[in-house]
C-alpha positions in Angstrom: -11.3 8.5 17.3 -8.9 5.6 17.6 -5.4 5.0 15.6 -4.4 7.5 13.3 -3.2 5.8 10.0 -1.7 6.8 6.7 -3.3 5.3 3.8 -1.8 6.9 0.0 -3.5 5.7 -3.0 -6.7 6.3 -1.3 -8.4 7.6 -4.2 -7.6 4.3 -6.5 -10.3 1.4 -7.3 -8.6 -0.7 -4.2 -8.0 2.5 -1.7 -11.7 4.0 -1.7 -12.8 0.4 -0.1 -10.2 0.4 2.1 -10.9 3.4 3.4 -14.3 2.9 3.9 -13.6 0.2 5.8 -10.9 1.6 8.1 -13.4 4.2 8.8 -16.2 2.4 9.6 -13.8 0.7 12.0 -13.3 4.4 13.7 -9.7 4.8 12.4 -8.5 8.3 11.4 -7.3 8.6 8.3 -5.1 10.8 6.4 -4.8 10.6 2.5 -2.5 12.4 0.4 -3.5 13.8 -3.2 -1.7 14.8 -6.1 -4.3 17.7 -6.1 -7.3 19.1 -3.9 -9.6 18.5 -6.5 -10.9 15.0 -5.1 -10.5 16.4 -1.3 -14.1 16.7 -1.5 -15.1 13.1 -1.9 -13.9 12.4 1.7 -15.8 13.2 4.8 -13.7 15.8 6.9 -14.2 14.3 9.8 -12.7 11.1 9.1 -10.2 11.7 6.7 -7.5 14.4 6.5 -6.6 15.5 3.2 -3.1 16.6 2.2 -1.4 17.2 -1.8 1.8 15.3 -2.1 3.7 13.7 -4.6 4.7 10.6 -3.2 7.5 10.1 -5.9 9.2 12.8 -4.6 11.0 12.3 -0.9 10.6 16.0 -0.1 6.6 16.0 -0.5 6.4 12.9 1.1 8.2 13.8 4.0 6.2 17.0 4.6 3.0 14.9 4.3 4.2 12.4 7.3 5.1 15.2 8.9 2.0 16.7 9.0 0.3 14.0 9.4 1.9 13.2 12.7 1.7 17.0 13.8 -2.2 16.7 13.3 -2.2 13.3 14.9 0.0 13.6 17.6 0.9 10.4 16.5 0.6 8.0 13.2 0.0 4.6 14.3 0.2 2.8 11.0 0.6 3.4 7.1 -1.2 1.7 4.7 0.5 1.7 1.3 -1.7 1.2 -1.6 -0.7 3.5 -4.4 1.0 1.4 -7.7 0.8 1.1 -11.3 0.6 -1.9 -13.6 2.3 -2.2 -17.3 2.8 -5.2 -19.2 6.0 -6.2 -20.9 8.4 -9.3 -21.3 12.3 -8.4 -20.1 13.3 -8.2 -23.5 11.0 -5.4 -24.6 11.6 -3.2 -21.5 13.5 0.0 -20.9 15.0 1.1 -18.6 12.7 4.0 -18.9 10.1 1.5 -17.8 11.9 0.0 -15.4 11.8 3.5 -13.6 8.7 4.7 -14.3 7.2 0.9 -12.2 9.8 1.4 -9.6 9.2 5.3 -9.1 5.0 4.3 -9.0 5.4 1.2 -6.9 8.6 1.3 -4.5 9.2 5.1 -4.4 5.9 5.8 -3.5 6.1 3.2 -0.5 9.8 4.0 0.5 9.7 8.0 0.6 6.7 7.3 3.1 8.4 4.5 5.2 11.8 6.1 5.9 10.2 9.1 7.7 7.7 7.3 9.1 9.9 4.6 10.6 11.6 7.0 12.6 8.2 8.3 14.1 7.5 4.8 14.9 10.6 4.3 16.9 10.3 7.4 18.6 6.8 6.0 19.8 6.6 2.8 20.3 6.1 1.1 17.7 3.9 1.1 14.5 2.7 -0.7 11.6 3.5 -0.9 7.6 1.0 -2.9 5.4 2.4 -2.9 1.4 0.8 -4.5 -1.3 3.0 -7.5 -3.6 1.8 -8.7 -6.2 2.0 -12.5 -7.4 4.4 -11.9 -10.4 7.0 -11.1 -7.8 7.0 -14.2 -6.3 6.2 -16.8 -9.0 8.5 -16.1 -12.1 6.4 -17.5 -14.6 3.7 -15.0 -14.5 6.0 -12.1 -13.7 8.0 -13.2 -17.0 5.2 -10.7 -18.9 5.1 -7.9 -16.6 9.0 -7.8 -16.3 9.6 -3.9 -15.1 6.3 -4.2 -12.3 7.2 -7.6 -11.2 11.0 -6.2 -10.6 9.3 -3.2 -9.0 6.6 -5.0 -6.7 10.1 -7.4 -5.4 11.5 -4.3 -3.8 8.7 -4.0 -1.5 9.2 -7.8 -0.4 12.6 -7.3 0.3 12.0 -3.5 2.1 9.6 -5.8 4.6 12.1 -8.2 5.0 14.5 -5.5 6.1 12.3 -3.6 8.1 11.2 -6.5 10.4 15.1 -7.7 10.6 16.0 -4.6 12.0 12.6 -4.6 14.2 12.6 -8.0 16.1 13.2 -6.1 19.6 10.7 -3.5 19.0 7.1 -2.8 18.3 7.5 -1.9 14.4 6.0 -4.8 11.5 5.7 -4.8 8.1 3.1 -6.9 6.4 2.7 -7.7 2.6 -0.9 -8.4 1.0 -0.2 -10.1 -2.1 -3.4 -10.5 -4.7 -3.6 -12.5 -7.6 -6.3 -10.7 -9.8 -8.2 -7.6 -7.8 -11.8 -7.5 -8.9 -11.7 -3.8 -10.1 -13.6 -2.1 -13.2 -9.9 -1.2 -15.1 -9.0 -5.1 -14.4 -12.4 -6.7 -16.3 -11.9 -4.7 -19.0 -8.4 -5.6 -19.9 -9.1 -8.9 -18.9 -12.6 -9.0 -20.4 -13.0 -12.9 -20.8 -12.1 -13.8 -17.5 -14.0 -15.6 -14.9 -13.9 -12.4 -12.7 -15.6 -14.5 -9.8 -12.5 -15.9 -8.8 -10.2 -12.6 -8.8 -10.1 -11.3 -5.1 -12.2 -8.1 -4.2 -11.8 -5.0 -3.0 -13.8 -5.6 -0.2 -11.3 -8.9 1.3 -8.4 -7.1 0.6 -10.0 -4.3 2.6 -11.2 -6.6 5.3 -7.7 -9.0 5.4 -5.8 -5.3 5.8 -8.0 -4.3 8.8 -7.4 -7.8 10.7 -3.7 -6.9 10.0 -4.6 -3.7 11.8 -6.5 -4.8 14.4 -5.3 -5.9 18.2 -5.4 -10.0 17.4 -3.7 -8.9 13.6 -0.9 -6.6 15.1 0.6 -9.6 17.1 1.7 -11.1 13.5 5.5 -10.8 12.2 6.7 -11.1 8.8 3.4 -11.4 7.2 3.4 -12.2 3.7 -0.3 -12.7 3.0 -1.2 -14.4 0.0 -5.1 -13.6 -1.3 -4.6 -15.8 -4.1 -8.6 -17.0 -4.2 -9.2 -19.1 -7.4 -7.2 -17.2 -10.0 
């Protein structure tokens, strides 16, 4: 088996393809769950299941660090879990503020602290987050105020991580879709032209280049899968 690699929201519309794919590449994965109950749907061989929280740094922590005590060694983490809600500034909460950053930053963060000291202690490893447009572009974040605040963090947590790692071997990449063609997407957005959304199946594909011996060489990757939408 080749690089060992922590991918959460493996389970979501996005993860299952990327998962595929990084397995078909002869990567070992391992996935974390909120419960066992979807354990099944991964082959055993390929994928090593373990239930975490991600929202909460102490379940997190645990699941890096069994990962790596399985592995021997983690040599990347792909970090796909995230929520969307709508909502101008002037209608949000700061309960709803939380709730995005606590599904889309905390989720990412309680994972990367951990496992940015494993990668220093071995040489070097990857991080691969995915934006989203609205935090870049403020007019079409200005309707999805709490998750475009949320998504920023991320930018700015890649920013800081490949500061601090110029001298060494760590990176942190950023995919950043406009539309992802997925089933819960069409039917909000039902009179769309979905052909010119991004799929699953690039973003899997532009994530395993990231991965991948030419990919790995690239710093401060901000990749923008923008297609026709």
């Amino acid at each position: 088996m080749g690089k060992h690699i922590i991918v959460s929201g493996a389970t979501g519309n996005l993860g299952k393809v990327v998962a595929g794919k990084l397995i078909s590449l002869g990567y070992g994965l391992h996935i974390n769950l909120r419960n066992t109950t979807k354990a099944g749907d991964f082959d055993p061989a390929f994928v090593s299941t373990y239930e975490a929280d991600l929202t909460k740094p102490e379940q997190a922590e645990a699941f890096a660090a069994n990962a790596v005590a399985k592995a021997g060694r983690i040599d990347a983490a792909v970090l796909l879990a995230g929520g969307f809600a709508p909502g101008k500034l002037e209608a949000t909460t700061l309960q709803d503020i939380e709730k995005m950053i606590s599904m889309n930053f905390l989720t990412a963060f309680n994972l990367i602290k951990p496992l940015k000291a494993h990668f220093e202690e071995n040489g070097g490893g990857q991080f691969i987050l995915v934006g989203a447009r609205p935090a870049l572009v403020p007019d079409q974040g200005a309707g999805s105020f709490a998750y475009a605040l949320s998504k920023s963090l991320l930018f700015q947590t890649a920013d800081v991580i490949n500061a601090e790692s110029k001298k060494s071997n760590i990176s942190a990449s950023v995919v950043v879709p406009s539309i992802i063609d997925t089933p819960d997407n069409r039917e909000a957005m039902p009179g769309s032209d979905f052909t010119k959304w991004i799929s699953p199946k690039d973003m899997a594909e532009s994530i395993a280049f990231i991965l991948s011996e030419t990919g790995s060489k690239m710093k401060e990757t901000v990749l923008k899968l923008y297609h026709q939408a």
